[in-house]
C-alpha positions in Angstrom: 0.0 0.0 0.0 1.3 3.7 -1.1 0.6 6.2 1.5 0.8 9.7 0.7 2.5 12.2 2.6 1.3 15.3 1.3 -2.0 14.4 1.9 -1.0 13.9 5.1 0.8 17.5 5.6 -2.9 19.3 4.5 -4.4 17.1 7.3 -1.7 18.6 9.3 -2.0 22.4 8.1 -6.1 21.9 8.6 -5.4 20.9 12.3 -3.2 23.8 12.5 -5.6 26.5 11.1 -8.2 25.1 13.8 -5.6 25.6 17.0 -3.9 28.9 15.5 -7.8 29.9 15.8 -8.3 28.6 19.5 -4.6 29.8 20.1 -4.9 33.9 18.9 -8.2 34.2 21.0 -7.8 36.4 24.2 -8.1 33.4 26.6 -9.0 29.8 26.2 -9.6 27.1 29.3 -7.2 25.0 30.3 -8.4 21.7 31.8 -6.3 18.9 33.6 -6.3 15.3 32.6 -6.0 12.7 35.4 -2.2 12.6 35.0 -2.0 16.4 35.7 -1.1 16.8 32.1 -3.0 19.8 30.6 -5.8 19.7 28.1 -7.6 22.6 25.8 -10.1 22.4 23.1 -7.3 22.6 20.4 -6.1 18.9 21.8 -9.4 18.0 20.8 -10.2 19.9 17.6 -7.0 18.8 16.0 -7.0 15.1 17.2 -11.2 15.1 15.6 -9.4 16.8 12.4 -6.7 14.7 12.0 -8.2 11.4 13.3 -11.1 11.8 11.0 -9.0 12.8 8.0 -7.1 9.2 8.3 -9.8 7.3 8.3 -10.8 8.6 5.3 -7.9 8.5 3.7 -6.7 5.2 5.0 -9.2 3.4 6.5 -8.0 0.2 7.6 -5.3 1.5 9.0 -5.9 1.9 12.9 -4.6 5.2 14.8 -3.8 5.1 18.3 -3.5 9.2 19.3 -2.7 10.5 22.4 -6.5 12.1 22.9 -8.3 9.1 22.6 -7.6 5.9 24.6 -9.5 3.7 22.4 -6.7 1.8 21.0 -3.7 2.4 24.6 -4.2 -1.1 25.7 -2.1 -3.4 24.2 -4.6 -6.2 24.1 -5.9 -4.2 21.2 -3.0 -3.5 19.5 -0.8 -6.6 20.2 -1.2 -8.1 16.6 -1.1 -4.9 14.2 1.3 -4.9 11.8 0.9 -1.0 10.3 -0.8 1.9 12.2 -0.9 5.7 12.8 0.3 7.4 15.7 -0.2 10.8 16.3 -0.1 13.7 19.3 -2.6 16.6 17.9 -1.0 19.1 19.8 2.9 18.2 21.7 3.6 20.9 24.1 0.3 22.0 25.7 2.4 23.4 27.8 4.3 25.3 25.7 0.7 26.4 24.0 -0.8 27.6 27.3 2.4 29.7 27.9 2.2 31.1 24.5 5.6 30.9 22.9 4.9 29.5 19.9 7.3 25.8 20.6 4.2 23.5 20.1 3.9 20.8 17.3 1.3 18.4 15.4 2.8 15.2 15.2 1.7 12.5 12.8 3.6 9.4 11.9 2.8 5.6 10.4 4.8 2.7 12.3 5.3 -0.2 10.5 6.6 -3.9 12.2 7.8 -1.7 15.1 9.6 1.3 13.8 8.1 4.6 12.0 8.8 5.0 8.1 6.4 8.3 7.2 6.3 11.2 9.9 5.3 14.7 10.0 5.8 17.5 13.1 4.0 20.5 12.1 5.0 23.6 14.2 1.3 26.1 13.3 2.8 29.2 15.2 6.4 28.7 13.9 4.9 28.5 10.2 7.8 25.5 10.0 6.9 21.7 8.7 9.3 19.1 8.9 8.3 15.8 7.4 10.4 12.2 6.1 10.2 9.2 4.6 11.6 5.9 5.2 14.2 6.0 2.1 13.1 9.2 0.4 15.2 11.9 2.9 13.7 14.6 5.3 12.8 17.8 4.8 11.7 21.4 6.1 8.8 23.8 4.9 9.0 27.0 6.2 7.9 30.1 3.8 6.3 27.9 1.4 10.0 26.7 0.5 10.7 23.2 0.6 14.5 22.4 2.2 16.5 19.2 1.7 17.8 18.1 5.5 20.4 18.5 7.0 21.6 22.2 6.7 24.5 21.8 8.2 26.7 19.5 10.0 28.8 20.5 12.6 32.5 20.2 11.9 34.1 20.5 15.5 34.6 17.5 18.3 35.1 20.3 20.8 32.1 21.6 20.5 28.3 20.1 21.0 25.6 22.1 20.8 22.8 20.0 23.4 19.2 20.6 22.7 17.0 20.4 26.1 13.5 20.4 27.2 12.3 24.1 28.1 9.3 22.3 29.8 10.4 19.1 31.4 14.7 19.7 32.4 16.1 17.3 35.6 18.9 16.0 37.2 20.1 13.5 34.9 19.7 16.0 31.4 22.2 17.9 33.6 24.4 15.7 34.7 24.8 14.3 31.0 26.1 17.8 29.7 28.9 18.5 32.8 29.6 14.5 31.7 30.5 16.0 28.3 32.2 19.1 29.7 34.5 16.8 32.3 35.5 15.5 29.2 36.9 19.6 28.1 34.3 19.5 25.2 32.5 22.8 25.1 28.5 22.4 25.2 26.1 25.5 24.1 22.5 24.3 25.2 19.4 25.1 23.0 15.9 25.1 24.7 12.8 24.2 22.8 9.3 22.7 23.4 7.8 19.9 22.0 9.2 17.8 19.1 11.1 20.8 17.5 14.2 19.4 19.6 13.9 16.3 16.4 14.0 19.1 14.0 16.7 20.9 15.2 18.9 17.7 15.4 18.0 17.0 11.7 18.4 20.8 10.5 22.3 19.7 11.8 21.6 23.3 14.4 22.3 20.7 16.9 24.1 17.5 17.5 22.6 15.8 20.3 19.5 15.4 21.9 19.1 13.6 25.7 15.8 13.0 27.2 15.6 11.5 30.7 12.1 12.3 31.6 9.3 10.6 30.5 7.8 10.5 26.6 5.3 8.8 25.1 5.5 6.9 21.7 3.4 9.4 19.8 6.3 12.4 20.9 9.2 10.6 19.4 7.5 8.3 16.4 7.9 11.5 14.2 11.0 12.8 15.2 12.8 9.5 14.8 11.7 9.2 10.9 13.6 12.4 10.9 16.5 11.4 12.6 16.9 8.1 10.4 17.0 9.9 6.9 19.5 12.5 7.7 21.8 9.4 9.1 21.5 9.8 12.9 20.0 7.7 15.7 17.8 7.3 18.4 19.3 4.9 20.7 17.8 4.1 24.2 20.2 5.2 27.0 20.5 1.9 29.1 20.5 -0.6 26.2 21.8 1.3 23.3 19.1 0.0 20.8 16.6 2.2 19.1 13.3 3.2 20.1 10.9 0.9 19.5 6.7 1.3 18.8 4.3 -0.7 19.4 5.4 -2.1 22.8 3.2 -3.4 25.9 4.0 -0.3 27.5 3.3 3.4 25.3 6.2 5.1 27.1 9.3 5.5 25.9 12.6 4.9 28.2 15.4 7.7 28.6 16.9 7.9 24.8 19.9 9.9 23.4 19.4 11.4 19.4 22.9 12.5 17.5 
């Protein structure tokens, strides 16, 4: 089966004119789910956007999304071969704060790893978007931009991208690791799964996440990653991320 990743940006840009519209009003409300996480009507209008666009275009292909628990149990999902995963809107957070670093994230996991993704930044006016096999790329301007941009040259320098929203103990004890070791490290903050495009872009070179994610915040991110020849490897085993497991969340990872 072909799958068509344009069709699947306009799903994305739809979703984005709907929270860009919930997102410029003077004040919207803010609810909290039962894990304390936060929850507008945006969530919602862009997962019913995107959730029914799939369907239609792809109908029997399931979608597990982070706004409807329909499909989280594994007992449902144990035996599926292809499905979507998608967060209508990473970084509530980020949203409710307003500064722009939040992201639609769409992506189709086949036998256990993601080949098609898309992270759609609506405020930023920035798509990034890959293909197992046919590169990665960046809209911004309504100008389409082979990835990466640039590499960086030196082994003296890393430039670390962290969590703005979610920084701990271990994110810092990773970089003075890497400054022990007389490399120089420039951090980058950003929300949501920009921190994938920035690796890909080449603006950064790695990316360490302690605290927890979820399978729909990486999926997309890691499509990225593979096509401009860098990883995501699981801290503890050094293996890559994998979908589709018993358990949603995703343990501590490095990208670079």
């Amino acid at each position: 089966m072909s799958y068509d990743v344009q069709a699947i940006i306009s799903l994305s840009k739809q979703a984005a004119e709907r929270i860009l519209s919930i997102y410029n009003q003077p004040s919207f409300v803010v609810h909290h789910k039962s894990d304390r996480s936060l929850l507008t009507q945006a969530d919602l209008e862009s997962q019913a956007i995107i959730c029914e666009g799939l369907k239609k275009l792809y109908p029997s292909i399931p979608i597990v999304s982070e706004e409807s628990t329909e499909f989280h149990d594994y007992a449902a999902r144990k035996d599926w071969e292809t499905f979507f995963l998608v967060d209508p809107l990473d970084g509530t957070k980020e949203f409710v704060h307003r500064n722009d670093e939040f992201t639609i994230n769409i992506a189709l996991i086949h036998q256990g790893q993601p080949i098609l993704g898309v992270i759609h930044a609506p405020a930023l006016d920035v798509i990034y978007y890959a293909e197992r096999g046919r590169g990665a790329y960046k809209i911004t301007k309504n100008q389409k931009i082979k990835l990466p941009l640039a590499r960086s040259n030196s082994q003296e320098v890393f430039n670390v991208a962290v969590s703005r929203s979610h920084s701990c103990e271990r994110t810092e004890n990773f970089i003075a690791n890497l400054r022990s070791q007389g490399k120089q490290v420039n951090t980058l903050s950003a929300g949501s799964a920009l921190k994938f495009g920035l690796v890909a872009e080449g603006r950064v070179d790695l990316y360490p996440r302690f605290t927890p994610t979820m399978e729909w915040d990486t999926a997309a991110g890691h499509v990225l990653i593979n096509e401009v020849g860098k990883k995501i490897t699981v801290i503890e085993s050094e293996e890559p991320l994998q979908y589709n497991k018993i358990n949603l969340k995703n343990e501590g990872f490095v990208v670079g």
